[in-house]
Every structure is written in C-alpha cells, then in structure tokens.
C-alpha positions in Angstrom: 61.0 98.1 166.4 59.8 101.4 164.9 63.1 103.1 165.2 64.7 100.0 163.0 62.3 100.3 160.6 62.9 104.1 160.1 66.7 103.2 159.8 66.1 100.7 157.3 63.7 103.1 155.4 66.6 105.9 155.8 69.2 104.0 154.6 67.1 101.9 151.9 66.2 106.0 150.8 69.8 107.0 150.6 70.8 104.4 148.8 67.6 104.7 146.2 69.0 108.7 145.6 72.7 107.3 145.3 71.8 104.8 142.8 69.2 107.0 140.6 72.6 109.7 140.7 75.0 107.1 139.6 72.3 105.9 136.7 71.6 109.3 135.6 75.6 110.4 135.3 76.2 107.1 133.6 73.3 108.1 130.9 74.5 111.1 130.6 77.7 110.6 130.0 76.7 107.9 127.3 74.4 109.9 125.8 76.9 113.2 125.5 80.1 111.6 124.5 81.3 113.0 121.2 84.3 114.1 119.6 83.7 117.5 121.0 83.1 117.5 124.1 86.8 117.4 125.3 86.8 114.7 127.3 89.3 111.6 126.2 86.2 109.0 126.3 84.6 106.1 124.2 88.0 104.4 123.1 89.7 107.8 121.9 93.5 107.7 121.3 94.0 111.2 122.6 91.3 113.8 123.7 88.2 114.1 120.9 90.5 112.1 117.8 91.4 108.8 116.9 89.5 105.9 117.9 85.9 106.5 116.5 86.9 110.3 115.7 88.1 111.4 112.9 90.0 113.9 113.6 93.9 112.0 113.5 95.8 112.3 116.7 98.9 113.5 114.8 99.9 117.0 115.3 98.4 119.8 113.0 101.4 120.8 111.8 102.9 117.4 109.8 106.7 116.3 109.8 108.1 117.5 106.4 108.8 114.7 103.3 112.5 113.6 104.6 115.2 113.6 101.0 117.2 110.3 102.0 119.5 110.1 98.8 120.0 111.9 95.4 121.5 110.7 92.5 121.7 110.5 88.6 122.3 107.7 85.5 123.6 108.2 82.5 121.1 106.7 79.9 122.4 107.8 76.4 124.7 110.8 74.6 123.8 113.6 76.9 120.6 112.1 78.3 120.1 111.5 82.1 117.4 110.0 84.8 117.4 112.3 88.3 116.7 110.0 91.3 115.6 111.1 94.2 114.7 109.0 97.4 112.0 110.5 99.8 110.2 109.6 103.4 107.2 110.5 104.8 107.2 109.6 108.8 103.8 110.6 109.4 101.5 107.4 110.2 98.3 108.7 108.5 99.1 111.6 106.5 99.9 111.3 102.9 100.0 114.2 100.1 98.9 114.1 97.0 100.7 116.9 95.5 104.5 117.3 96.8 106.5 119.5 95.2 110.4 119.2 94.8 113.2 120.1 92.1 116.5 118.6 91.9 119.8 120.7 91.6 122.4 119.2 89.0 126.0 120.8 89.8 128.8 120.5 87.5 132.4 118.6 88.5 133.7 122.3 89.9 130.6 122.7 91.9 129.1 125.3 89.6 124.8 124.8 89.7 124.0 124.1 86.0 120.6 123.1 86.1 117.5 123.0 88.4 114.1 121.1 87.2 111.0 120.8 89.3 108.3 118.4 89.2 105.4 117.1 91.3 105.2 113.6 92.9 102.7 112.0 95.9 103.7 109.6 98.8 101.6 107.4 101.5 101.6 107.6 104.9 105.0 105.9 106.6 106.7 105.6 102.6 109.2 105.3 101.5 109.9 105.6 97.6 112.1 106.1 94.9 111.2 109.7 92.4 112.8 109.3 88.9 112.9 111.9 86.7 113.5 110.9 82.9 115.4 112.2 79.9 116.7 114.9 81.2 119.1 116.5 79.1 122.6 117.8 80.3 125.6 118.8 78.2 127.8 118.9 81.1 129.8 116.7 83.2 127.9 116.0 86.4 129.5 115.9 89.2 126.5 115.8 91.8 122.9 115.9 92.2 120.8 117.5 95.2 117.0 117.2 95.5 115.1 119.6 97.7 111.5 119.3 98.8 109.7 122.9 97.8 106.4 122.0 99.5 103.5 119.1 100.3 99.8 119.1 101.0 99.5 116.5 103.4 95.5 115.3 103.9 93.6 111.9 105.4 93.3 109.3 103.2 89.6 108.3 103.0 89.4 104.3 104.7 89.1 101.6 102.1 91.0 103.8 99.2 94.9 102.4 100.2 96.2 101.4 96.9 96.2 97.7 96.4 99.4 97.1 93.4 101.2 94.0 93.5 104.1 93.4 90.9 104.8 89.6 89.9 106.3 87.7 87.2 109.7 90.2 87.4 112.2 89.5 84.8 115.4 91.2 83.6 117.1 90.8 80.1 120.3 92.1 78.9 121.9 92.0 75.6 124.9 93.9 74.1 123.4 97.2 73.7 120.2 97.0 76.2 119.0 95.9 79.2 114.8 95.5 79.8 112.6 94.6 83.1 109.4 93.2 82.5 106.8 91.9 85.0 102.6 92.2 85.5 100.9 94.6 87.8 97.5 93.3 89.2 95.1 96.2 90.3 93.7 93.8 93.4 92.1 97.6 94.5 88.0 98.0 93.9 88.8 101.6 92.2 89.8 101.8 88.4 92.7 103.9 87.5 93.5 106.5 85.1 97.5 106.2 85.6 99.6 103.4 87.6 103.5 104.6 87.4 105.6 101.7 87.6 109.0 102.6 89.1 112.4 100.3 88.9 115.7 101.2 90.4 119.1 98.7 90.1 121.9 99.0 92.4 125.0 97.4 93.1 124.6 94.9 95.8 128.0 95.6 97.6 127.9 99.4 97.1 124.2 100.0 97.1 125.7 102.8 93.8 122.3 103.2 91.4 123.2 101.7 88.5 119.8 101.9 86.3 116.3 103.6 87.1 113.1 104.4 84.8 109.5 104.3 85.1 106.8 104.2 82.9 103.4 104.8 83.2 100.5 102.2 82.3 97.2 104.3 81.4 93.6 103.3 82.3 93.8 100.1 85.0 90.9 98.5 85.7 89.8 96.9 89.1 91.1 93.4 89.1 93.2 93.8 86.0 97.0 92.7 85.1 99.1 94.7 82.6 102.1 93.5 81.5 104.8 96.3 81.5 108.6 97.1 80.2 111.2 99.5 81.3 114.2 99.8 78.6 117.8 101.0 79.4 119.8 101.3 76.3 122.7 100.4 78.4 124.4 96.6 78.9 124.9 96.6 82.6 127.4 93.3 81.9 128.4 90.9 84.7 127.4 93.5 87.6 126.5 92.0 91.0 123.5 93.9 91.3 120.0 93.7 93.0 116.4 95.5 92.1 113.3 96.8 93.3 109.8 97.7 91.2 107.2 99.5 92.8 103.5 100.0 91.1 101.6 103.0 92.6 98.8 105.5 91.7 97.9 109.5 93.2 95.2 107.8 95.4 94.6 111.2 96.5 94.1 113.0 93.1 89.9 112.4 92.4 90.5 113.1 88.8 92.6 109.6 89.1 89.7 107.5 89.3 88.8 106.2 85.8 84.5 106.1 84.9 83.7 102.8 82.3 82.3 106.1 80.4 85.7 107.4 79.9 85.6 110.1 82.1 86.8 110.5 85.6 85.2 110.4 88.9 85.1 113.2 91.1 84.3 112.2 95.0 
C-alpha cells in the first residue's frame, strides 16, 4: 500500500514539473513574441513582417516601375501629348516621386528631343503618364520612355485614394472633341491636386488616338467636381473606346489641403 502511494506521489510530482514547464514556455513565448525576435510567430507572413508587423514581407530591394507602351498625338500645328504607360508589380510599395523622360526620335531614327518629368504610381498599377503641349517641329517617327528612378515607400493604412469618375460623356463637333464627367472625392483627406487622365484608342487596333489630363485644384472630402478635357481635333466616325482615371500623390504630405488654406504635413 505504501509503495503505491509513493508511485502515485512520484508520478502525480512529475507530472506537476511537466505541466508548470509547459505553462511557463507557453508564457513566455506569449509574453516575448515581437517583430524582432526572429521567430515567424503570432500570425506573421514571413519571419518578424507582415501580419501584425510592419515591416512588408516584400524584398528590400523593390521590382523597378515596368514602361509597357510609348506613344505620341498630334494635337495642333506643331503641338504634341507624350504618352507613356507604366506598371508597378510590387503588392505594397508605391512611390511618390518616379522619375522618367521620354525620347522623341525623328522618321530617320535621329533623337531630337528628350523631356523629363515626375509622376507617382500605387502599389500593383497600372496607369497611363501624359505629357502635354509639347512642342516638336519635326516629323516623329517614334517615341521611347525610360524610367530614370523611383522612391518606393509604405503607404500609411486608411490613406488609399478613394476617386470615382461617373457621369462620362464625349462630344465631337467639326473642329473639337471634349470629355466631361464628375469626380467624387469618397476619401476622408482633402486634396490640394486630383489629375484627371483620359486616353482614346481604336478598339480594333488598340492605336491612341486622343490623350490629355487636367488637373482639378483643391478637392474636398466628399466633394464632386465637374471636369473637361478638350482635343481640338474631330476624331469622326472612329470605332473607338476610352478610359478616365482620377488620382492624387497620396504620398506627397504637402498634398493634403488644411480648410486654412495651407497644407498638412504628417
């Protein structure tokens, strides 16, 4: 009778120590569980990032802004609109500040004019850059674009631009051809500068026929602005099809209008 006792006082013992050392590693590993402790634990996409870190999962170094298509539009005399259309693959890094310039080349291949300019893209975009006015007195015979350089960065959660374009409408007469439409800021932020962009191609060919933009200045949270892009240009019985895209530099602070008039810097 004694001897079972001691057994049952042995093993009711050991399993008293094995239970207080599961308990303690548990707390412990709840208590030191962070985003630096390399360990890939509480719901982490990857070792110490995503999930509740965060650090992105993404590689440090970013893919590069992709150049999908160049092209150009006569608009009037010796007046042209560079178009450019650009990709960013990486899932949460956007830039604020990329950096490209368009190569115009004559119909013997001779480089006759380079123009740089600044742009921004989302994450996973993709979007048309049009550059207006530019004056050439030479025949074009092709148009490269070349991304110079991009500041990718996070954008900060609840900031993703919130543009929607409605009421499109397209009007053509002999000598001009004008889109119209609203742009609702559904977005909490007021903004210094929306850019409305609108590109018209042929439907069979997919060939740009007309692009513009134009930029509607100080828009208010919950707002809608009408807006117009002009052509003078008749585009005549041309089976075509179009796109309009409203968007903002979400990652440029100075972009977020004050009711004082001033910007707000985060």
């Amino acid at each position: 009778m004694k001897r079972t006792v001691k057994q049952v006082i042995i093993a009711s013992t050991i399993i008293l120590i094995i239970l207080v050392f599961v308990a303690i590693l548990f707390w412990s590993e709840q208590v030191d569980m962070t985003c630096f402790d390399g360990i890939q634990n509480q719901k982490e996409e990857n070792i110490d990032c995503g999930g509740p870190c965060e650090k992105s999962c993404e590689p440090l170094q970013q893919k590069k802004i992709n150049v999908l298509d160049a092209s150009y539009v006569l608009i009037s005399g010796d007046a042209y609109n560079l178009i450019g259309l650009i990709s960013n693959d990486n899932p949460n890094y956007g830039s604020g500040s990329v950096e490209y310039k368009f190569n115009v080349f004559s119909d013997s291949g001779n480089l006759i004019k380079t123009i740089s300019s600044y742009t921004y893209i989302l994450s996973n975009q993709i979007k048309y850059v049009v550059l207006p006015g530019v004056k050439i007195s030479q025949n074009i015979g092709r148009v490269e674009m070349e991304i110079i350089d991009s500041q990718f960065e996070l954008l900060d959660a609840g900031k993703e631009p919130k543009l929607l374009v409605s009421s499109k409408d397209i009007v053509m007469n002999d000598d001009k051809t004008k889109i119209s439409g609203i742009v609702q800021n559904s977005s909490s932020f007021d903004y210094a500068k929306v850019n409305v962009v609108a590109v018209l191609k042929e439907r069979d060919t997919g060939k740009i026929l007309l692009a513009g933009s134009t930029v509607l200045n100080t828009v208010l949270a919950g707002e809608m602005r009408m807006f117009y892009i002009e052509w003078p240009r008749y585009l005549g019985s041309s089976d075509y099809e179009w796109s309009i895209l409203a968007e903002t530099n979400v990652f440029d602070a100075s972009n977020y209008y004050r009711k004082d008039g001033g910007t707000t810097q985060f």
